[in-house]
N, C-alpha and C positions, 0 to 999 in steps of 0.2 A: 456600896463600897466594893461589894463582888465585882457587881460591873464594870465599875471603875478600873479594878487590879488586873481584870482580864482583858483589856483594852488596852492597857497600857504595857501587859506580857507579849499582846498581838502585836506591839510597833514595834518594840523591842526586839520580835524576834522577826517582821519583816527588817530591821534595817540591818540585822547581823545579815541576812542572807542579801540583802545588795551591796554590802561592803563585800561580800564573798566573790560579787560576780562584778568588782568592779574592775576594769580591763589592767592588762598586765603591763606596767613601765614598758614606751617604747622603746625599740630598740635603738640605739646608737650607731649603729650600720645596718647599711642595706647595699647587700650585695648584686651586683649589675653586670651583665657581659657586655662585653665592650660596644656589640653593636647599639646596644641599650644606654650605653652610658649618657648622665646627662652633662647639657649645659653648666659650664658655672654660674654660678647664683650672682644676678645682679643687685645691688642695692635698692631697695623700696622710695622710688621717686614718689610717692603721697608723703613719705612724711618729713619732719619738717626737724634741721638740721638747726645744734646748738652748738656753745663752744663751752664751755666752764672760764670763769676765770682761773690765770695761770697759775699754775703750782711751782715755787721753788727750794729744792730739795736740798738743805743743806749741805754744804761742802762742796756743789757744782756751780757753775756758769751758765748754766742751760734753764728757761721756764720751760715750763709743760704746759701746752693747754690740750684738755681732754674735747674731743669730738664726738658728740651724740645725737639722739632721738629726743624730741622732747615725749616725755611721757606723761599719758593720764592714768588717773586713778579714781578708784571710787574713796567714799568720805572715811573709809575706815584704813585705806593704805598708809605706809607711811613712803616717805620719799627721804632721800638725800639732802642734806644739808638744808635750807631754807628759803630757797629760793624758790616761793611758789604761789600760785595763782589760784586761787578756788580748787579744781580738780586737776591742773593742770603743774607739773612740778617742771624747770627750768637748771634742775640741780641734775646732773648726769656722774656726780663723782663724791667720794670719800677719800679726804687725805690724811693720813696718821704717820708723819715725820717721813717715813722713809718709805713708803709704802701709799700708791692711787689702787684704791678700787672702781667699779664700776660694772655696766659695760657699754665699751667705747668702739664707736664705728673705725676713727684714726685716733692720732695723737699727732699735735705741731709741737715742732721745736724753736726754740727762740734763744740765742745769745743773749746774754744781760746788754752788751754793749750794741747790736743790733735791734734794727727792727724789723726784720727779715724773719719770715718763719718758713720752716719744711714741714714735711709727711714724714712721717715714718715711715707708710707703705702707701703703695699706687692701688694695694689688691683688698676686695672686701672679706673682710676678717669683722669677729669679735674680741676686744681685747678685755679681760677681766680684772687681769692685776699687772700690775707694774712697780714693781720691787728695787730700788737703790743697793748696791752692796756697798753698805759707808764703811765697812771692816776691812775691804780690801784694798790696802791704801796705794798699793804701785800700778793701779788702772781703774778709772771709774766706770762701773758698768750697771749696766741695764738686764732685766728679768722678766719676762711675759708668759704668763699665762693665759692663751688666747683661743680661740677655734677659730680656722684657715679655710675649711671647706664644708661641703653640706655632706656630712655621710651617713646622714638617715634617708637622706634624699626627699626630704619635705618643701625642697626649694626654699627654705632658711636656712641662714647661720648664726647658730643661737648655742645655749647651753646644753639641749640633749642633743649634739654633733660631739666627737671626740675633741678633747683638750689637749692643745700641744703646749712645747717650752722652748722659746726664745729669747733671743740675747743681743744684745747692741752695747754698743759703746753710751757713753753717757749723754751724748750728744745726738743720740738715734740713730747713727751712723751704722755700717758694718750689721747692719740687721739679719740676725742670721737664726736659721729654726737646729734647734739641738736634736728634740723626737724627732722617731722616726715616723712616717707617714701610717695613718691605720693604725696608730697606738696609744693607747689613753694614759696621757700623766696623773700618776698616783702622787707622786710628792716632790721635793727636792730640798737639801741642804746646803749650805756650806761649809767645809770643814777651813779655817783659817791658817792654821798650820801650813797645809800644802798651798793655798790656794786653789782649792780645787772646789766647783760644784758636783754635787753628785745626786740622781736624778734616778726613781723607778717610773717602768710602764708598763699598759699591761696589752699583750694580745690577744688577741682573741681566733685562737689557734682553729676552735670546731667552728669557726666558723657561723654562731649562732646568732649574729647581731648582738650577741649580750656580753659585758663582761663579768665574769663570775670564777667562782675557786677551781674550774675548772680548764684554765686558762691559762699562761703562760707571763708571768710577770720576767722580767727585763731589767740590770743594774747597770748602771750607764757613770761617767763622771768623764768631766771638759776640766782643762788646765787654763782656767782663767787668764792666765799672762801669756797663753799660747797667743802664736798670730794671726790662726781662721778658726778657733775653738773649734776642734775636731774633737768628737766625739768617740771614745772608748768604753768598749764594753768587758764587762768583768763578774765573775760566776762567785758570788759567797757562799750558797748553797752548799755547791758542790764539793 
């Protein structure tokens, strides 16, 4: 029984000390001089492109159909919706009323009355969420939470790259980025009263690839009914 307790104090206290020296979250930027700078990140031609079926979001004219990855997994993952094959899942999306998750390479748009679809964008992006604002009734619009470019510089665009916030008409139209470049979205609301969204971000002033409390958060809010949502900045703090 001795032997036993002290065997099993030995694993124990090997595994605290490799959880100690397990490596630190990468950084989210990685800073480059210009001669250095790289390439924009191409899209991963091996893998093999899906569509979702379309999403229609209450109160609009427009489907959505999501554009992805098919993904595997092993037997213990779970996957999206139910669309799936052994290890292999064909689901790229979650849709809850007013709100797609995911993450999607594009998005098409589609008219009810057409059967014509567009892009959203020509450029490789991650798109995460895509958010309806059904509360704001004098203009239907669109909300993305996406990442635009590689700024860990791993030559992907994935989740640990900075998260931006964009906005389109409800018809994907007028596609337009709110952050500002180099700044990670914290959150954003609507307040309905003004019509207004209003949006924090955070910089990363020292410059250490990290974002952290030593850093410089950002208060931001767009007049929804505006004509190019121009973005305005505004000090609570202070």
């Amino acid at each position: 029984m001795k032997k036993s307790t002290l065997l099993v104090l030995c694993f124990a206290a090997l595994a605290a000390i490799s959880c100690r020296k397990e490596e630190k979250p990468k950084p989210k930027v990685i800073y480059e001089n210009k001669a250095d700078e790289q390439k924009d990140v191409k899209p991963d031609s091996a893998q093999i492109k899906v569509a979702d079926l379309p999403v229609h979001m209450e109160g609009t004219k427009y489907l959505i159909h999501p554009i992805g990855d098919i993904r595997v997994y092993d037997d213990k993952a779970r996957s999206y919706g139910s669309s799936r094959t052994n290890n292999v899942s064909y689901a790229i999306s979650n849709y809850n009323r007013y709100e797609l998750t995911g993450y999607f390479e594009n998005l098409k748009f589609q008219h009810i009355d057409s059967t014509a679809l567009y892009p959203l964008t020509d450029k490789h992006v991650q798109i995460q969420t895509v958010t309806y604002l059904n509360t704001i009734s004098k203009r239907q619009v669109l909300v993305y939470s996406m990442v635009d470019s590689d700024t860990n510089k791993d030559k992907k665009i994935d989740l640990n790259d900075i998260k931006s916030l964009y906005i389109s008409d409800v018809s994907g139209r007028n596609f337009h980025k709110l952050s500002l470049d180099m700044q990670e979205l914290l959150d954003w609301n609507i307040v309905e009263a003004q019509n207004r969204l209003y949006f924090r971000t955070i910089e990363d002033i020292n410059q250490n690839g990290a974002f952290d409390e030593k850093d410089k958060v950002h208060y931001h809010f767009v007049d929804l009914l505006s004509a190019d949502w121009a973005t305005t900045d505004y000090e609570p703090v202070q």
